[in-house]
N, C-alpha and C positions, 0 to 999 in steps of 0.2 A: 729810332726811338719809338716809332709808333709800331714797329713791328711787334718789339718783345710782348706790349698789350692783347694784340690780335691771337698772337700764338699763345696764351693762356689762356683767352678767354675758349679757344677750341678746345683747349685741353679741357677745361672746364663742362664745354660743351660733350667731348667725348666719353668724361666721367660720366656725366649725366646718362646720356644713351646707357654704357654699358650697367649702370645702377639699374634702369630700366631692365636690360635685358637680364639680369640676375634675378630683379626680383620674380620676372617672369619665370623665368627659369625653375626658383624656389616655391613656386606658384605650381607651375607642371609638377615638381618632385614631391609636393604636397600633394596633390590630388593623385600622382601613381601611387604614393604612399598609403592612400583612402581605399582608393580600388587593392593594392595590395592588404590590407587589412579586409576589406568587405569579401575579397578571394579565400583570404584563410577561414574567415569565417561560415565561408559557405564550403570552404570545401572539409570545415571542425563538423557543419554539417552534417554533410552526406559521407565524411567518410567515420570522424567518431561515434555521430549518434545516429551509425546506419543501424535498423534492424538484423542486420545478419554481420558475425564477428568478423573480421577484413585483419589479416597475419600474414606479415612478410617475413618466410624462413629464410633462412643463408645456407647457402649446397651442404653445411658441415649440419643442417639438424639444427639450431639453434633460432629462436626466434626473436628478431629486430624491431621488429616493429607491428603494434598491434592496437586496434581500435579498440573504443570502452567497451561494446557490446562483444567480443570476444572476450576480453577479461571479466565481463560476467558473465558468460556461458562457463569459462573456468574456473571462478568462484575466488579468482585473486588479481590483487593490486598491479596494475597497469606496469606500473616502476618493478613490479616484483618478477614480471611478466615477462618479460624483454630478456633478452640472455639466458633464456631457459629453455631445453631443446621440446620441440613438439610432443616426440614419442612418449616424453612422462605422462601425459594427460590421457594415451591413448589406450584403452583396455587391451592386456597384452596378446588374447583370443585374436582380437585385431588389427595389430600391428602388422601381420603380415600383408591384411588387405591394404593396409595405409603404402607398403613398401609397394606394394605390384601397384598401386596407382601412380608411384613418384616415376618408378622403372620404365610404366607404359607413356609416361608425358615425355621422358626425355628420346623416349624409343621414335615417339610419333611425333612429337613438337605438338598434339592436340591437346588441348585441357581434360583432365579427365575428373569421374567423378565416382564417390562410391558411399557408401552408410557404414556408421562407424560408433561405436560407442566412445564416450569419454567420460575420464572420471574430474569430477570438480576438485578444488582444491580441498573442502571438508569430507573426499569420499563418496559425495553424491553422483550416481551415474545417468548422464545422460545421451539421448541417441540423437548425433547430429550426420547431416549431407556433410561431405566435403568436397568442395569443388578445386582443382591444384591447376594453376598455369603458372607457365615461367617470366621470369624477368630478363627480357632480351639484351642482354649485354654483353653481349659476343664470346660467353667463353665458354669452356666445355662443361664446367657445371654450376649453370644459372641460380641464382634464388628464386622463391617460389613465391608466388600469390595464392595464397590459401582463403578459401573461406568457408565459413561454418557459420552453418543453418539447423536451428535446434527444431530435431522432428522426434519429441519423446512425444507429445501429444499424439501426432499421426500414429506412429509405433502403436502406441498405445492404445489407440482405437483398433487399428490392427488385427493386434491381438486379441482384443475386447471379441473385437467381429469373427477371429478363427473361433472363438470359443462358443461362443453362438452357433457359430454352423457348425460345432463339432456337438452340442448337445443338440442341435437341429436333428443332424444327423442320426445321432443316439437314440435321441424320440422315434424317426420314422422307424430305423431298425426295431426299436419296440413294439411301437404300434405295429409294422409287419408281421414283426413274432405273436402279438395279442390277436392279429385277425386272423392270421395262421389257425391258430389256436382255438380262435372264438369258432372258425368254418369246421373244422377236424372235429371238435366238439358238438356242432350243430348235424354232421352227419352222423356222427356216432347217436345222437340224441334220437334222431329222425328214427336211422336203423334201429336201432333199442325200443324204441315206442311202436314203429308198425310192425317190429316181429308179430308180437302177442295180438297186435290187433286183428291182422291176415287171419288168425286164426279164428278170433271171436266174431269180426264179420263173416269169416266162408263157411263156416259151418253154420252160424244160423240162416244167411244163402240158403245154404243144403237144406236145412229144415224146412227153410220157407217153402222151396220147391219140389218136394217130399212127397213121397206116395206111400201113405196116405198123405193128402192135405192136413195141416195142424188145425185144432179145434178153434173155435173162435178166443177162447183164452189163451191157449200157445200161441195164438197169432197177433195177439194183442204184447204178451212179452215178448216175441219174436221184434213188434216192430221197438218196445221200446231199445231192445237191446243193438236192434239195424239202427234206431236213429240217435243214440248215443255212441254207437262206435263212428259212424259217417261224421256227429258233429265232433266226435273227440282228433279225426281226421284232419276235418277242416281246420281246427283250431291249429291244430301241431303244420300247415301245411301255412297257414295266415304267419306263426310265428317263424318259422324257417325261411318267408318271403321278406316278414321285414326284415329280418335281420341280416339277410344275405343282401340287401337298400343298405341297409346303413351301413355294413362293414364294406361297402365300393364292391360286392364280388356279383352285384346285379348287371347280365351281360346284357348292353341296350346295342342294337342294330337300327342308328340313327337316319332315317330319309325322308322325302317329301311323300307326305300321305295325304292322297284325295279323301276327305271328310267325309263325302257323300256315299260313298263305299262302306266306311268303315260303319255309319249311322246305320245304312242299311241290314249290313251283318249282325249289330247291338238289336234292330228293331225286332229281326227274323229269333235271334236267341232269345229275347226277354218276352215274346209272346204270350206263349205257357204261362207267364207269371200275369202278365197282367188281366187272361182270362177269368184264371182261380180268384181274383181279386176285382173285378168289373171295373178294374181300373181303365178309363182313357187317355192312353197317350197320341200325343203328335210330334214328327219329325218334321223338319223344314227341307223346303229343297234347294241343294246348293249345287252351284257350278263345281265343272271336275276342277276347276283352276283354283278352287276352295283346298290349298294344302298346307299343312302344319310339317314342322320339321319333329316329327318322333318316330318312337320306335312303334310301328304297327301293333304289336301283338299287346305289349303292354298300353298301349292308347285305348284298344280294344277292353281291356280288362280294367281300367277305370273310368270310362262310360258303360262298362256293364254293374261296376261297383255304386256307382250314383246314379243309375237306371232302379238298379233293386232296392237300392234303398228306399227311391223317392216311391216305389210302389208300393212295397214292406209295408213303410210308414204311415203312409197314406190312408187317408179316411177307406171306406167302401164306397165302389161309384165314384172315386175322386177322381181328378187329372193332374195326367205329368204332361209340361213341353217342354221341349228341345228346344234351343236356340240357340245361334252362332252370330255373333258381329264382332267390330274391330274398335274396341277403345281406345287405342291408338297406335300409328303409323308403325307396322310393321309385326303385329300382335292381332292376333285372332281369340277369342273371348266365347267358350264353347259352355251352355248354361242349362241345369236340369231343375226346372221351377217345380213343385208339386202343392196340394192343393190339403195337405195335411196340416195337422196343431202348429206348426211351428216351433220354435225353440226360443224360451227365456234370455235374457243377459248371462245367468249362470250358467246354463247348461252351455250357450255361446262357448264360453271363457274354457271349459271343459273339453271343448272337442273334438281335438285332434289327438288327447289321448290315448294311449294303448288301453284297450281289454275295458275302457268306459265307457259303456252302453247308455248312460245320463237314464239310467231307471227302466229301461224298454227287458232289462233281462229279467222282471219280475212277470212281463207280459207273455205272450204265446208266440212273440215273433225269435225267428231263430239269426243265430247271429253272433259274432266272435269278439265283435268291438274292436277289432283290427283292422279291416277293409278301406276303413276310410281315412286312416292311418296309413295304409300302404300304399295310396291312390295319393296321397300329398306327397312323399318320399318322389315317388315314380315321377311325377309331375316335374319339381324340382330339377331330378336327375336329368329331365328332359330337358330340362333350361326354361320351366316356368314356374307358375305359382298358382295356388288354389285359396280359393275362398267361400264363404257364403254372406247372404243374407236373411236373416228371418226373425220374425217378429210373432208372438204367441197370435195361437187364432188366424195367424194371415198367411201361413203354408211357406216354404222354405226354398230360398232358390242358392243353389248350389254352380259354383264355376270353376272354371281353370282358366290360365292363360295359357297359349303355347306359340312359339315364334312363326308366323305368316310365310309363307315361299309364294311368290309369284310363279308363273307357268315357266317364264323365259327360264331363271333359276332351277328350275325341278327338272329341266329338259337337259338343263347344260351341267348339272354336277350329278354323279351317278349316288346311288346310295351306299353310306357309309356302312360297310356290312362287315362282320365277320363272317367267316369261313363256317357255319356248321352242318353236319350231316343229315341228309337228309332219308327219313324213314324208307322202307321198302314196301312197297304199298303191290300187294298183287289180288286177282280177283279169285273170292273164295269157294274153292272149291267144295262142292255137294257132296258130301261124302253119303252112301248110302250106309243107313245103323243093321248091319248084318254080318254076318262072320265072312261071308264073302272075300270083304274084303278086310284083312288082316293088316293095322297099321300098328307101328310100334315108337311109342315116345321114352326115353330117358329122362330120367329127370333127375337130377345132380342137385344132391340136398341134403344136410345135415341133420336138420331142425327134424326129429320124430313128427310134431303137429303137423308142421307143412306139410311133412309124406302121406300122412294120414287123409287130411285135407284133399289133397292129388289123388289119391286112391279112391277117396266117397264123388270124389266131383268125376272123374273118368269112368263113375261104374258105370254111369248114366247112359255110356257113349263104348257100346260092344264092341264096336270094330275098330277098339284103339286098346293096345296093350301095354300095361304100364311099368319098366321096371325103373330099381333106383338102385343109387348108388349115394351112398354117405357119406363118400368122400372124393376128392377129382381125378387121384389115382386110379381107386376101381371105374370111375367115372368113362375117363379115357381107354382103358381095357375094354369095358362094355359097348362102348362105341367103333371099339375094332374090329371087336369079336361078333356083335348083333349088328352092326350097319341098321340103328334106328331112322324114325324115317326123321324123327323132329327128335332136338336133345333140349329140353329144358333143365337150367340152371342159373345158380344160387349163386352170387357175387362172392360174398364173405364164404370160402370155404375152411376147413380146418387147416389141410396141409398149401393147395396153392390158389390162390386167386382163380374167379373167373376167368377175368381177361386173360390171364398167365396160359389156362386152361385152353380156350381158343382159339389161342393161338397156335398153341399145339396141335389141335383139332385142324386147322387152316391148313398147318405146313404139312401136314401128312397124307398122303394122294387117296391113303383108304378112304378117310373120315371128312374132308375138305369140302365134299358137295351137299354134306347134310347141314340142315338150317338149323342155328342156335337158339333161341330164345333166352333173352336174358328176364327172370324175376326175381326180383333184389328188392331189401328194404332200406336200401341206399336210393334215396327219392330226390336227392337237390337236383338244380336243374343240368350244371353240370357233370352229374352222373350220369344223366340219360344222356345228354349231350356224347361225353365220353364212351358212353355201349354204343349207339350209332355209331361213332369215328370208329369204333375198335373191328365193330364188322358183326356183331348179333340184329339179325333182319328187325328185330323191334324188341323194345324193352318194357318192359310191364312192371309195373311198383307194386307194393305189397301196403297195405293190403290190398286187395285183388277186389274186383269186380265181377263175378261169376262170368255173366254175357260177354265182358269187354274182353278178359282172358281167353274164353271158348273162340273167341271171335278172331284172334290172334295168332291160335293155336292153330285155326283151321286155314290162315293165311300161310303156315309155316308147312303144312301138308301138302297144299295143293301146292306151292313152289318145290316139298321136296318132287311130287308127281311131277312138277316140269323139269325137274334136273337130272330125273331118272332114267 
């Protein structure tokens, strides 16, 4: 009897435990239930509301499943979405690219990826990546993990940016063509203006040095007509320098230049000037380790340009200095003080203008209003900058900067040079003025004046015989048939070019040892540049210098006497 008791109350007991261990149970399946809902929702997360659209195709083309952000890169309903094959969305231009990516994934098992346009569901087209890997489940044709990344903005800048560098490009080709154009033009100008001039300086030359001497009133028109052609010169030669600055065709031959040299040279040229003017100047003296990084020749030609000036300008009895320091770290600061009026706020503000003299052209000083204009260009080009300062009454100091080279540097990098030719300098033969000696120059030249010109300037000079030829044809004939000793000629000819000419002259064993002279009113600097390369012993501009030409002429004698 007392058994049936005991054996209830365990059942009892039993119930109990296992009540316990269910609700435990229901306790765990509650909480995997938590975390299984906190998973869906992380993974509605990252995979619904990923930024880039997430499509799982089935091998047939058709798409199963696909997140929100791909149903809006396609512009429709999620449900509408699903059972609709890829390819509709795909612009049909690129459907073939989409097929060679699905081809190369199953070829390689690698994911592949390509750019693709798609069209939205209202029409609208946009360019997305697609990146395609498989769904590994063992059969021969997997579903795909597709995804799409919307890159119309990229694209779009893209394009934005080809079209940029396509009118980039367009411009520079223009501006090539305009400076083409602008250089072609500035020689032709050049050429056009010293023809006439050659003529109007060498004949009053001729007059000036005339027997009889001109009276003191011919000599007085003589000089105004010598010193308006010389200034109409300058001017045309000031304009053809800027302009050849600022359209890039200025050839600079960039190295390290000792200062102290180059001062010395400016001191020895600007003497003369500062004589006729009692002006005092002073130069500093600088170590040779004192070097700037520019081009010599031009560096020279803008401390000659603000030499003249500061003298020019300059009181009577007044002073220019020189001066050189370092304003800072790696800049040399080269300065021409002068002891003149000074210049205003406005005329300041004025300065650097073309052909603006700030009132000095009413005055007796001569001068183009360019100079100081080409001397900033130059500067610039060189990798610096120019300035002044000046206050009325307190005289005017004038700088530049240019980049400092220490010695180690100057030793160790050679100078950045072009290639050009270099003149034929030989020592000038004494020619005696008698018929003795019978010498015979050609001269190849179209222009009547020139020849004319050529004919009064060699009367002078007996024992030189002068023929011509008017064009390069007979030119070359006459140089077969007379074996001159010097052939002077004319660039621009009718039928062929100088050079054209010379060359012909070169290759021919008759004519090949007589010395060319080139004079041409083709004056930029790569013209003369070019006669040098071409093989004419020196080239002479028009218009002409009496002395400078005689002097040239007699260099091309005495080398033909050495070839003879």
């Amino acid at each position: 009897m007392t058994h049936g008791p005991l054996t209830t109350e365990q059942l009892m007991h039993d119930l109990q435990v296992h009540q316990v261990e269910l609700q435990s149970q229901n306790e765990e399946l509650r909480r995997a239930q938590l975390a299984l809902e906190l998973s869906h929702a992380r993974y509605f997360d990252l995979y619904d509301l990923a930024p880039v659209g997430y499509l799982t195709v089935a091998a047939s083309g058709l798409i199963v499943e696909a997140n929100l952000r791909a149903a809006t890169l396609l512009g429709i309903p999620r449900s509408v979405l699903v059972k609709l094959p890829l390819s509709r969305f795909i612009v049909k231009t690129n459907q073939d690219s989409y097929y060679q990516c699905r081809r190369q994934l199953l070829e390689t098992g690698q994911a592949q990826s390509c750019e693709l346009q798609v069209l939205q569901n209202d029409g609208v087209m946009l360019w997305v990546r697609v990146i395609v890997s498989a769904v590994q489940d063992g059969t021969d044709a997997p579903a795909l993990r597709v995804i799409l990344m919307d890159i119309s903005e990229r694209k779009r800048l893209d394009e934005a940016l080809r079209e940029t560098n396509k009118n980039l490009e367009l411009a520079r080709v223009q501006a090539d063509r305009a400076n083409l154009a602008k250089s072609e033009f500035l020689s032709s100008m050049s050429h056009e203006l010293r023809s006439p001039l050659n003529a109007i300086l060498g004949f009053a030359q001729l007059m000036e040095s005339g027997t009889p001497p001109p009276t003191p009133s011919q000599q007085a028109s003589l000089d105004q007509i010598l010193k308006g052609g010389w200034y109409l010169l300058d001017l045309i030669n000031d304009i053809l320098d800027l302009a050849s600055i600022e359209s890039g065709h200025a050839a600079l031959t960039m190295e390290a230049v000792a200062l102290n040299a180059v001062l010395r040279d400016c001191q020895t040229l600007i003497e003369p000037l500062t004589t006729d003017r009692g002006v005092h100047i002073s130069f500093p003296e600088l170590p040779d380790t004192c070097r700037v990084q520019a081009d010599p020749t031009r560096l020279k030609q803008v401390l000659i340009n603000l030499l003249s000036n500061a003298i020019k300008y300059n009181q009577l009895g007044g002073s220019v200095m020189v001066s050189c320091e370092s304003p800072a770290a790696g800049r040399l600061r080269i300065g021409v003080r002068d002891s003149g009026p000074g210049l205003s706020k406005q005329k300041l503000a004025q300065l650097f203008q073309p052909f603006n003299r700030l009132g000095q052209e009413m005055g007796g000083t001569k001068g183009t209003g360019i100079g100081l204009v080409v001397s900033q260009r130059l500067v610039q080009s060189m990798g610096g900058e120019m300035g002044v300062d000046s206050r009325e009454g307190e005289g005017s100091l004038f700088w530049f900067e240019l980049t400092h080279v220490d010695a180690e540097s100057a030793e160790a990098a050679p100078a950045v040079r072009a290639t050009q030719p270099v003149p034929v300098h030989v020592p000038v033969l004494a020619l005696p003025l008698t018929n003795s000696v019978q010498r015979t120059v050609l001269y190849i030249e179209d222009n009547p004046d020139n020849i004319a010109l050529m004919s009064q300037l060699l009367a002078a000079r007996p024992n030189l015989r002068l023929v011509g030829a008017s064009d390069a044809m007979r030119g070359m004939a006459m140089a077969r048939g007379l074996a001159p000793d010097v052939v002077v000629m004319d660039i621009n000819l009718p039928d062929i070019n100088g050079f054209e000419v010379l060359q012909l002259l070169q290759s021919d064993p008759v004519t090949r040892h007589i010395p060319v002279l080139a004079l041409s009113a083709n004056a930029m600097p790569h013209d003369l540049e070019k006669g040098l390369a071409a093989g004419f012993y020196r080239y002479v501009t028009k218009p002409i210098k009496v002395a400078d030409f005689l002097h040239a002429l007699d260099e091309g004698l005495a080398l033909a006497g050495k070839r003879a």
